[in-house]
C-alpha positions as a printed NumPy array, in Angstrom:
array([[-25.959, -21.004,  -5.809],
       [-28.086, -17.723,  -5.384],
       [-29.011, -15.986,  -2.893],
       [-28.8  , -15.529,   1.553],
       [-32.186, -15.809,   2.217],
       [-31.101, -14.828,   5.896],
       [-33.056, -11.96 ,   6.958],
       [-31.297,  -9.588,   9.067],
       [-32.656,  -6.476,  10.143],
       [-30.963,  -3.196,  11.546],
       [-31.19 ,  -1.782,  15.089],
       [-34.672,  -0.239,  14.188],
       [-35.953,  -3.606,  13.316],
       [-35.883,  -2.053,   9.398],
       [-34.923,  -5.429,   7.363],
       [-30.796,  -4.721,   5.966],
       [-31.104,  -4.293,   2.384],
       [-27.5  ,  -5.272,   2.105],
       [-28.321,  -8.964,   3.697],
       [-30.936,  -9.219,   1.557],
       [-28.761,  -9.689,  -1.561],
       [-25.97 , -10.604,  -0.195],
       [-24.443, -13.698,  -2.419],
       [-24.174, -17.139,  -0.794],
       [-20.975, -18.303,  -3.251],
       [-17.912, -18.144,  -1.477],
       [-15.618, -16.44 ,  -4.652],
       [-17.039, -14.022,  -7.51 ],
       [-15.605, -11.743,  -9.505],
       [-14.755,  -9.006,  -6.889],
       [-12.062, -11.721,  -5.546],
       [-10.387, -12.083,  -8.73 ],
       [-10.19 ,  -8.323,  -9.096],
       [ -8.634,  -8.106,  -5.238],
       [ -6.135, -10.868,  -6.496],
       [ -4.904,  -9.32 ,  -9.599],
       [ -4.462,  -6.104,  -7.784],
       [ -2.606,  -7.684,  -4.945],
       [ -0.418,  -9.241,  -7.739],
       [  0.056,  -6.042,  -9.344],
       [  1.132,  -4.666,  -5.908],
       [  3.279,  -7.509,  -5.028],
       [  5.242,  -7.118,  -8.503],
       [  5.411,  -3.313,  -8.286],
       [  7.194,  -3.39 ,  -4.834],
       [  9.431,  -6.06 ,  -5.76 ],
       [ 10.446,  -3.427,  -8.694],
       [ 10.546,  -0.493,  -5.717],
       [ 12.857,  -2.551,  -3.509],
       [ 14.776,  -4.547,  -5.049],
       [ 17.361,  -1.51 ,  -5.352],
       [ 17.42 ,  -1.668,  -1.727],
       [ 19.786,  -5.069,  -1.675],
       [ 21.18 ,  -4.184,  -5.1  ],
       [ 22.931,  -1.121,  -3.947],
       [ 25.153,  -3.531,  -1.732],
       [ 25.608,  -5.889,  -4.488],
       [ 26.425,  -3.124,  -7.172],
       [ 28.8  ,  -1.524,  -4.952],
       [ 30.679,  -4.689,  -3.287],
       [ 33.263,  -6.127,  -5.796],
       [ 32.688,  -9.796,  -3.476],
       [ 28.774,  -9.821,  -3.678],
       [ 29.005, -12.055,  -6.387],
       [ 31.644, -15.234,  -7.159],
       [ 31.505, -14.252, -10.904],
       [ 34.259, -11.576, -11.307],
       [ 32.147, -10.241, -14.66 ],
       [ 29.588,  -9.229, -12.361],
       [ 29.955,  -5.257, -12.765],
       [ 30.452,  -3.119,  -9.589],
       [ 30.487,   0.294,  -9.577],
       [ 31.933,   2.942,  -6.577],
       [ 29.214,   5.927,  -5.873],
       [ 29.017,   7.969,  -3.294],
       [ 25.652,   9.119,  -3.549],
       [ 23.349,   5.513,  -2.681],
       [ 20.739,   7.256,  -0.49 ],
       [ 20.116,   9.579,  -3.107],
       [ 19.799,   6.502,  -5.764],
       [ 17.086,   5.326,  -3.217],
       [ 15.553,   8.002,  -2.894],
       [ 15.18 ,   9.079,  -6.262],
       [ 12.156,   6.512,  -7.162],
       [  9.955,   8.813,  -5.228],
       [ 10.882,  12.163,  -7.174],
       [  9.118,  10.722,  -9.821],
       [  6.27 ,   8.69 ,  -7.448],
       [  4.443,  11.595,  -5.906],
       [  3.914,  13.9  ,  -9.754],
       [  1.037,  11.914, -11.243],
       [ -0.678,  11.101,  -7.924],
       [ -3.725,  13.906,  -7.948],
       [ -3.588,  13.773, -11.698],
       [ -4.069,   9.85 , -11.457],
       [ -6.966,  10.031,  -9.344],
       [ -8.707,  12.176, -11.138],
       [ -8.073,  10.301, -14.532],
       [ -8.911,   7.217, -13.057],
       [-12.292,   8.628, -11.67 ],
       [-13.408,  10.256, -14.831],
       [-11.979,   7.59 , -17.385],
       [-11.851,   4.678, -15.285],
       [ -8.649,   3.082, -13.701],
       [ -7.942,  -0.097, -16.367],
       [ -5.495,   1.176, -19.279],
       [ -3.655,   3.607, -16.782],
       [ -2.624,   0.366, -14.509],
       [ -1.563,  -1.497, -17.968],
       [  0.42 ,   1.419, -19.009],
       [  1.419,   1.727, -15.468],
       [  2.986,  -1.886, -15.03 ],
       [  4.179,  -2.16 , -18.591],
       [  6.307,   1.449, -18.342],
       [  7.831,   0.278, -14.861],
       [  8.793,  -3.337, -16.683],
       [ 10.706,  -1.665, -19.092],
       [ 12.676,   0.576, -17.039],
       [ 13.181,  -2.211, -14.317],
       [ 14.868,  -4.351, -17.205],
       [ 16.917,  -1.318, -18.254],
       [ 18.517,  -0.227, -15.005],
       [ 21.876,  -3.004, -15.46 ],
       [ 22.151,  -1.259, -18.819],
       [ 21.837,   2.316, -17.229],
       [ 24.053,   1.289, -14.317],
       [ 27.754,   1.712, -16.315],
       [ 26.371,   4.96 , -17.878],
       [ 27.15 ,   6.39 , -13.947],
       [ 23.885,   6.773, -11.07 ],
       [ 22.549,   9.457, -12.932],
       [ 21.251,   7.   , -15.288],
       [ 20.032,   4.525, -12.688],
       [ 18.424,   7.831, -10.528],
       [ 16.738,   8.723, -14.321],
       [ 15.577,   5.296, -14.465],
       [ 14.027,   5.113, -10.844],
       [ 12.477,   8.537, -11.211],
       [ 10.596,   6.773, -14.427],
       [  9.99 ,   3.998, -12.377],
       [  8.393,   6.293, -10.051],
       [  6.526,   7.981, -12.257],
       [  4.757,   5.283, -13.512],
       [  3.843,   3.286, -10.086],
       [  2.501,   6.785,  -8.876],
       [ -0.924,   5.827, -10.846],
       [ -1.174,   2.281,  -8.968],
       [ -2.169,   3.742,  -5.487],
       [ -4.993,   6.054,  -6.584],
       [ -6.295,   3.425,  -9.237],
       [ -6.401,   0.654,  -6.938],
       [ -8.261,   2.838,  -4.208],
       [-10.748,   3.91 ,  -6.813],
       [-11.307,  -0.108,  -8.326],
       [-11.411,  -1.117,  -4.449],
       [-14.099,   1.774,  -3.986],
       [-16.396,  -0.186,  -6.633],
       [-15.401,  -3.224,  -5.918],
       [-15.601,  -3.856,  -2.236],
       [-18.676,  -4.113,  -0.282],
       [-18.833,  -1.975,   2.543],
       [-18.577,  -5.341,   5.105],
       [-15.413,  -6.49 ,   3.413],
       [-13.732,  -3.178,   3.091],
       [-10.8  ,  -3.717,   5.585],
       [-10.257,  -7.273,   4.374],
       [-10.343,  -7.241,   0.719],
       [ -8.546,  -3.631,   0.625],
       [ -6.071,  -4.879,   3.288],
       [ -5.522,  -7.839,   1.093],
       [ -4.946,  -5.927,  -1.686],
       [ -2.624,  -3.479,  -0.451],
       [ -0.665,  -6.47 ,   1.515],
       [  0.747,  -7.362,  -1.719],
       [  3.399,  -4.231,  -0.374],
       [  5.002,  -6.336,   2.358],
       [  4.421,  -9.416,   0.655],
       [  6.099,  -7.945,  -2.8  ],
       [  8.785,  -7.024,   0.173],
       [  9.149, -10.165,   1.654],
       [  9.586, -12.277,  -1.88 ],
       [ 12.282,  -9.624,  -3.385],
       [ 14.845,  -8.652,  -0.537],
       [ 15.648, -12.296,   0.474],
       [ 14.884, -12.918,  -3.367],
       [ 17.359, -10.254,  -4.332],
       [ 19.736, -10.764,  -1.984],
       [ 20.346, -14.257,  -2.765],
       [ 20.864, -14.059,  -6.327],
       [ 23.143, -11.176,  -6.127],
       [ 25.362, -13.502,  -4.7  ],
       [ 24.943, -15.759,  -7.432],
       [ 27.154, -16.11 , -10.094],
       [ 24.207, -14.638, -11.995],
       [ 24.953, -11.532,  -9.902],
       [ 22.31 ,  -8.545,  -9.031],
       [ 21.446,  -7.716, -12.768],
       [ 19.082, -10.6  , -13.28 ],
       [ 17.263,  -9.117, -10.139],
       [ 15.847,  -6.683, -12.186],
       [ 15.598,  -8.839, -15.456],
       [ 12.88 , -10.761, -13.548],
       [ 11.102,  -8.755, -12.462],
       [ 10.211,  -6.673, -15.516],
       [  9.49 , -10.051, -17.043],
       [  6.796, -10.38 , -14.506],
       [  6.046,  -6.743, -14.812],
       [  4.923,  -7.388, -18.581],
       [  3.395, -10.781, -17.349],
       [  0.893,  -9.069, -15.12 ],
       [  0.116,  -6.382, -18.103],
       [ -1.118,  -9.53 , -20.003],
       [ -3.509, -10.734, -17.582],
       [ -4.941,  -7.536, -16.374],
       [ -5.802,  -6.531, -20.264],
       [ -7.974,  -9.529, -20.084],
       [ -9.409,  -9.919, -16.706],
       [ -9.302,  -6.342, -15.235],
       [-12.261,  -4.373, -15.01 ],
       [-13.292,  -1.094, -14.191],
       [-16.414,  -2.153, -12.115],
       [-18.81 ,  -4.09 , -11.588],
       [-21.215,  -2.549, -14.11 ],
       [-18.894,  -2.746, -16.804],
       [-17.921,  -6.603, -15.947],
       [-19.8  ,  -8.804, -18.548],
       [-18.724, -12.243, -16.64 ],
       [-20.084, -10.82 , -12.767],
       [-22.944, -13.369, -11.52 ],
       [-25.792, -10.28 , -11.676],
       [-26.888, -11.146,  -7.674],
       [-22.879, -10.235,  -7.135],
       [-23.113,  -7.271,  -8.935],
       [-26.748,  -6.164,  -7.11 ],
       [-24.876,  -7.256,  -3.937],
       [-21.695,  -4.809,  -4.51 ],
       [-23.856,  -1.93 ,  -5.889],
       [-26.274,  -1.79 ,  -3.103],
       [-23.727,  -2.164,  -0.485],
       [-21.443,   0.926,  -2.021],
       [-23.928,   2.615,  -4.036],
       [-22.51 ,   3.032,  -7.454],
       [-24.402,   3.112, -10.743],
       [-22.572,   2.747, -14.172],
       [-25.396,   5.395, -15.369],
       [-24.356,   8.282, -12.858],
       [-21.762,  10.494, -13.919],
       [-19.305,  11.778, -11.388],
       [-19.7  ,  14.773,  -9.946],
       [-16.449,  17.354, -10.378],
       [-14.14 ,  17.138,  -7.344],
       [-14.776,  19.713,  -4.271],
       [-11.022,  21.126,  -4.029],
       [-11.793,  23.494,  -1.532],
       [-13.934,  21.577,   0.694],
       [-11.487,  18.628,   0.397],
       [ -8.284,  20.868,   1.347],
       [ -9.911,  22.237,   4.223],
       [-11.449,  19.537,   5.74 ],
       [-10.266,  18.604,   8.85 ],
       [-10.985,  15.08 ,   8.719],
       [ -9.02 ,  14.882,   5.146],
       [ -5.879,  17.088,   6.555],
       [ -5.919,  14.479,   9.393],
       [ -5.879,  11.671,   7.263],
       [ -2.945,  13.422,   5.009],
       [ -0.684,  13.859,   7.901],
       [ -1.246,  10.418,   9.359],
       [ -0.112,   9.167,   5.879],
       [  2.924,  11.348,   6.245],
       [  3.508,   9.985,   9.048],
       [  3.217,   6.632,   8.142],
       [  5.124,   7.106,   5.073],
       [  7.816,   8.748,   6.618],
       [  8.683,   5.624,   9.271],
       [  7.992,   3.339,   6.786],
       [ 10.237,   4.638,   4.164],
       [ 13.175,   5.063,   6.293],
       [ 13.131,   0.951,   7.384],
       [ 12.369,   0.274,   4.073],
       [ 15.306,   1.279,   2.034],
       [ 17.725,   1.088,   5.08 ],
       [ 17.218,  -1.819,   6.59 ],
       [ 19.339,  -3.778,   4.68 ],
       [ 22.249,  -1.075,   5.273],
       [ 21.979,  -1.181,   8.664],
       [ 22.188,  -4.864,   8.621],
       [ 25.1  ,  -5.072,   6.962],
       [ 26.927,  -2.517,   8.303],
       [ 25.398,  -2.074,  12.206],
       [ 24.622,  -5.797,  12.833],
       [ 28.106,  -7.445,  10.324],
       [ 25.681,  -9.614,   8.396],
       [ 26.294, -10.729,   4.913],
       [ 24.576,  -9.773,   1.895],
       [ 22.662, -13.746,   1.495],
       [ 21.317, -13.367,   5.037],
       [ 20.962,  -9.671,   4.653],
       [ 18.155, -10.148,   2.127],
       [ 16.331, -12.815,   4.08 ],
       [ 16.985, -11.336,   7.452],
       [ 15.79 ,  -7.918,   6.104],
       [ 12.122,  -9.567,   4.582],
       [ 11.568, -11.16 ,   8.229],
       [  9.454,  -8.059,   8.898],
       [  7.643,  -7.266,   6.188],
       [  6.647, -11.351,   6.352],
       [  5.104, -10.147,   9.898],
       [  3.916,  -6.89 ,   8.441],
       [  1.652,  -9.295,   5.928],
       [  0.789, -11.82 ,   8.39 ],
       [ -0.559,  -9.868,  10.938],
       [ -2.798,  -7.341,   8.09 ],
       [ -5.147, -10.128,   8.266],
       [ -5.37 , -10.708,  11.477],
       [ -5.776,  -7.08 ,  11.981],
       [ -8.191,  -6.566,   9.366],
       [-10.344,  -9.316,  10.152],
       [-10.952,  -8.353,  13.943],
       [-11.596,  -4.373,  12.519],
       [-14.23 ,  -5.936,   9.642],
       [-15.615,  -8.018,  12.938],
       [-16.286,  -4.964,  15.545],
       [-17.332,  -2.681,  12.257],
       [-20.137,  -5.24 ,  11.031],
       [-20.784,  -5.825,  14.386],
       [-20.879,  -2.811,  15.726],
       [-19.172,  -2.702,  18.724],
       [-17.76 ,   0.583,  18.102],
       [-18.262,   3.154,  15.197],
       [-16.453,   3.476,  11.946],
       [-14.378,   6.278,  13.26 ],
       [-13.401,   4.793,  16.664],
       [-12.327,   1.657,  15.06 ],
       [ -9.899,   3.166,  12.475],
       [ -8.469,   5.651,  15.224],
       [ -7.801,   2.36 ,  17.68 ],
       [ -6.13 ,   0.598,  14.491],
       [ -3.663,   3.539,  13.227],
       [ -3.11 ,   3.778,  17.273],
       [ -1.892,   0.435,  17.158],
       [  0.078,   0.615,  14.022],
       [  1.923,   3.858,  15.242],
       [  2.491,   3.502,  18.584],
       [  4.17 ,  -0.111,  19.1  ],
       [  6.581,   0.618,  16.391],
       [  7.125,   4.093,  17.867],
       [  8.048,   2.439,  21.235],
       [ 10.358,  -0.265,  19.231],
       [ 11.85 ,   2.728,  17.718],
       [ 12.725,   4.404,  20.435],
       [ 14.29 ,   0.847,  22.273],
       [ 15.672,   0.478,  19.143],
       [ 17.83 ,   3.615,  19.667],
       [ 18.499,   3.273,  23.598],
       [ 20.024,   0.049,  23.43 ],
       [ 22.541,   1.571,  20.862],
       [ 24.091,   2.342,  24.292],
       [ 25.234,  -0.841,  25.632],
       [ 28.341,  -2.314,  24.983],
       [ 27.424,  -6.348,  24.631],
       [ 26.138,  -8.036,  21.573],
       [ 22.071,  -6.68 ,  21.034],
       [ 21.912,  -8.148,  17.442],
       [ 19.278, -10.499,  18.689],
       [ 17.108,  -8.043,  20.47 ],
       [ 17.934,  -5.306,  17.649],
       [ 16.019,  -7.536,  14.967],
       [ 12.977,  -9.125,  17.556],
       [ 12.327,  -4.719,  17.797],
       [ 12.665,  -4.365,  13.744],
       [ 10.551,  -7.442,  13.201],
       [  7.966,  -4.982,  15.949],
       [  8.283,  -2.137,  14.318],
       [  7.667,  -3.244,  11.159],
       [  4.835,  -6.112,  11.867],
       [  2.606,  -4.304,  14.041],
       [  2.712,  -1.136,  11.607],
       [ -0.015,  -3.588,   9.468],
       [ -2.638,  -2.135,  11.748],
       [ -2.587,   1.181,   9.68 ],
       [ -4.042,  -0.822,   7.089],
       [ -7.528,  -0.606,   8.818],
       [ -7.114,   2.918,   9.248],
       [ -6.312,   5.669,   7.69 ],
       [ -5.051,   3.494,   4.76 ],
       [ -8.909,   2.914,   3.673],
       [-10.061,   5.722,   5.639],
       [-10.178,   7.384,   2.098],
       [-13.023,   5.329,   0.619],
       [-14.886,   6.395,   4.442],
       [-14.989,   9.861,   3.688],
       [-15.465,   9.932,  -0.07 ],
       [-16.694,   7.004,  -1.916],
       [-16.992,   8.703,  -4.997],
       [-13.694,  10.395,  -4.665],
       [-11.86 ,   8.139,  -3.083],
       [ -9.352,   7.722,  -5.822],
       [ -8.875,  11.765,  -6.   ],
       [ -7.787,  11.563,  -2.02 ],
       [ -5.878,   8.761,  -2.284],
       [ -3.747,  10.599,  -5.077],
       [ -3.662,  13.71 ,  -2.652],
       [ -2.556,  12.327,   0.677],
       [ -0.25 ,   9.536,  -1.09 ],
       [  1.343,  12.578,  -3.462],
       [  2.204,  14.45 ,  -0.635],
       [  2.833,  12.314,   2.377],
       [  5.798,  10.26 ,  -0.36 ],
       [  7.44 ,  14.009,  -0.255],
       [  8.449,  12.953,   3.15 ],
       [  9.458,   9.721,   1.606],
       [ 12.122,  11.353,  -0.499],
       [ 13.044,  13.689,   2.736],
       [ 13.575,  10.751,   5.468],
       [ 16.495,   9.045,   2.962],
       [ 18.097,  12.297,   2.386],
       [ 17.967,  13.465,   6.272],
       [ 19.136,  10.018,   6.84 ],
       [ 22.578,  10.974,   4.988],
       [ 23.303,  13.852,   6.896],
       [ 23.084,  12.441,   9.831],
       [ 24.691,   8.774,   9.365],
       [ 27.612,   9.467,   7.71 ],
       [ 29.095,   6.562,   9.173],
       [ 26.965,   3.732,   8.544],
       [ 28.63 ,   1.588,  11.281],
       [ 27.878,   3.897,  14.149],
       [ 25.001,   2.972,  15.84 ],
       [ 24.428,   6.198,  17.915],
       [ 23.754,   8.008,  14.56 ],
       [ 21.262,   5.471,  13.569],
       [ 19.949,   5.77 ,  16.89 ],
       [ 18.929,   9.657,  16.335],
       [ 17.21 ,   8.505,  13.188],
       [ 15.016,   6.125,  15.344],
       [ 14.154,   8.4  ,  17.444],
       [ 12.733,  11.337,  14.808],
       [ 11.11 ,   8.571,  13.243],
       [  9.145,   7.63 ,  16.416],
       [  8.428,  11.088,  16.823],
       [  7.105,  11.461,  14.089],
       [  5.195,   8.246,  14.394],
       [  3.449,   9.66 ,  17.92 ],
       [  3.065,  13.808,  16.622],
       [  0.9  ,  12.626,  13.463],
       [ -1.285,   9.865,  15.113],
       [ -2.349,  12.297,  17.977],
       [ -3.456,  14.93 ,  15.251],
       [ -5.488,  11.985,  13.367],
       [ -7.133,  10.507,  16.629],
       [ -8.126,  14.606,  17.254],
       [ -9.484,  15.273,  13.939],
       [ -9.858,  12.103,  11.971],
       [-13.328,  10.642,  10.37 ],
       [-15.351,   7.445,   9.376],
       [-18.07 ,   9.191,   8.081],
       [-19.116,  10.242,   4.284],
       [-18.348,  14.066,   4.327],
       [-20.817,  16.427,   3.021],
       [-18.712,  17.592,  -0.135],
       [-18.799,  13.694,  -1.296],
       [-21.463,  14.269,  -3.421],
       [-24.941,  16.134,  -2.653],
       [-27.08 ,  13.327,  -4.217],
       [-25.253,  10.446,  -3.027],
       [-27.296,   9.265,   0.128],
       [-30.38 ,   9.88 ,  -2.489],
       [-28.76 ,   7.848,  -4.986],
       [-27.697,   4.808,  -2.673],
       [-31.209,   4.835,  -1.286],
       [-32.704,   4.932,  -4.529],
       [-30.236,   1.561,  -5.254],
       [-31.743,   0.224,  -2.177],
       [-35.215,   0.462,  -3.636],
       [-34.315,  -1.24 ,  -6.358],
       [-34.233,  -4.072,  -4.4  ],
       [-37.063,  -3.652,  -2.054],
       [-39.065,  -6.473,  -3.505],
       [-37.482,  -8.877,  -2.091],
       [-39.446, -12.041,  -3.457],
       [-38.471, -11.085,  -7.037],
       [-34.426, -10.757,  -5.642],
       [-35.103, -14.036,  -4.067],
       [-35.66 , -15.862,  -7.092],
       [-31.983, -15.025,  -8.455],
       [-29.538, -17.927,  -9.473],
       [-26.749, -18.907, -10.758]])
């Protein structure tokens, strides 16, 4: 194996530098970064929503067959729900910035080790009253709030420019995935006679499972990664142009809080977050109590659209990788038309959603085909403003990821807790309906400002001597017969 030898040259007939090195071997070290991160992701939402089809179980004496299974009567569930993201959005900025100036390794450990523990320790919390379990999911919180801004700083390193949407979007699909696996997962043993503790018991055993594996195979980069074939790692460096030798440069706060293209990018993750939040910890209560189904089905019925949400992230990332590399349209114009896509639809399911709230037959059937839309076609967001981060800001990219992330999961914890003054009967539709339709609102209000004022382009306050730097990475590799002669 070594290297392309194709020789592909830009619009100005200047050879690509990028081609030049790019590896021929189909898997390198890169990949089994993107894997262990999606696994980390996967686990870490299981752990986030788990809670979601526990509630029913912990507060439905006939969940379970086995009469030991403890229930418990609370009155306060959407605040339980919400609580994980109290603690989520404190560390965010801070995480970013530790993860850019120490690197991103030993804060995911500690990360998925302190979220284990307190996973395992919610059935022992749980008779202690929901204070306990709230203090537990605010720890939970507090912990996972380092995995977004690490991740985005690793992928930042890690990911070649040409695979950005895909490997990131693979990554970060470990969300629905980790969605899909725990709420049918979840639902079906709580009605076990093993009942909804051992939910939880799982998985922080996988929680401390991952830990393991990422102490020996994570890395913070390729420059520090002693196993990386060396035409990989010239491949990766030139592409993103990072140096292990370059110390960052201290974050712009001002420029990044009043740049336009970074405010647009925070309020389309708002947006985004706040849609996403509210079908994500109320699905499963509006199935049960809106569409009568039971707490087996519930679970597997409420995954269906996260499994389309994951399913269609490739498909949407590969086509925006394709008309990127291509270049059929810029940067910015692709990852506008994406978030589009991932906005609107569900913000027009939304809205049927809450119309057909109206009619008096049976709309189970249509109700779900419109959650399994709103859901699934909200993947598209993953090629845009979700890695729009690592567009603006290379070297930062970790930093804005904790900022927009920190603040648009404050609208996390305010959609749940809206949601209970309005719905306080969870088996009328028409109140349900009114939370559709601020959530598509929402959905349509933020999009518009980000398709105004959004970017795809590195912003001035990145970093002064960055172009310099990546060119001077490119020269590195200028004699090309030399870079030829790499193999592995």
């Amino acid at each position: 194996m070594g290297l392309n030898p194709k020789r592909s040259s830009s619009e100005d007939g200047v050879p690509n530098m990028v081609d030049l090195v790019r590896p021929d071997f189909l898997y390198g070290a890169r990949h089994t970064q993107a894997i262990l991160l999606f696994l980390l992701i996967t686990i870490s939402y299981g752990m986030r929503v788990n809670l979601s089809v526990g509630i029913v179980a912990m507060t439905d004496p006939d969940a379970s067959p086995n009469p030991d299974v403890p229930t418990y009567s609370w009155d306060d569930t959407n605040v339980i729900l919400s609580s994980f993201f109290w603690g989520y959005v404190i560390p965010q900025i801070p995480a970013g910035q530790l993860a850019k100036e120490y690197g991103p390794k030993w804060f995911l450990a500690g990360s998925s080790a302190v979220g284990a523990a307190f996973t395992i320790l919610i059935p022992f919390a749980a008779p202690l009253g929901s204070w306990a379990v709230i203090l537990c999911r605010v720890i939970q919180g507090l912990s996972q709030g380092f995995i977004y801004p690490s991740c985005h700083n690793l992928l930042s390193k890690w990911t070649p420019l040409e695979e950005r949407s895909r490997l990131s979007t693979f990554v970060y699909a470990g969300g629905p995935f980790g969605t899909v696996l725990a709420l049918p997962f979840s639902g079906w043993l709580s009605g076990t006679s093993l009942g909804w503790p051992y939910a939880f018991y799982i998985y922080g055993v996988l929680g401390f499972l991952w830990t393991g594996m990422w102490i020996f195979l994570g890395e913070n980069s390729p420059a520090d990664c002693n196993s990386i074939n060396p035409i990989e790692k010239k491949y990766i460096e030139v592409s993103v142009g990072h140096s292990k030798h370059l110390s960052p440069p201290p974050t712009p706060w001002k420029p990044i809080f009043t740049s336009l293209p970074m405010i647009a990018l925070i309020i389309a993750h708002s947006g985004q977050d706040w849609g996403f939040s509210t079908l994500l910890t109320n699905i499963p209560t509006y199935m049960e109590n809106v569409l009568n189904v039971d707490i087996k089905s519930n679970g597997l019925l409420s995954a269906g659209p996260y499994f389309a949400f994951w399913v269609l992230s490739f498909v949407f990332s590969a086509i925006t990788d394709y008309v990127i590399s291509k270049k059929y349209v810029s940067t910015v114009v692709a990852r506008k038309v994406a978030n589009s896509i991932g906005v609107f639809v569900p913000a027009a399911a939304l809205t049927a959603l809450g119309l057909i709230s109206n009619l008096d037959f049976d709309v189970s059937a249509i109700t779900i085909l419109l959650l399994f839309i709103a859901v699934g076609v909200n993947a598209c967001c993953y090629c845009g403003y979700q890695v729009n981060h690592m567009d603006l800001s290379p070297i930062h990219s970790g930093t804005l990821m904790g900022i927009s992330n920190g603040i648009s999961n404050i609208f996390a914890i305010i959609a749940p807790l809206i949601l209970q003054f309005i719905v306080t009967d969870e088996k009328n539709p028409l109140q349900w309906a009114t939370i559709f339709y601020i959530s598509s609102g929402v959905y349509i209000g933020t999009n518009i400002f980000y398709i105004i004022f959004g970017s795809g382009e590195i912003q001035p306050w990145n970093d002064v001597n960055y172009k310099t730097t990546h060119n001077r990475n490119i020269e590195k590799v200028m004699d090309t017969s030399s870079v030829i002669t790499y193999r592995c």
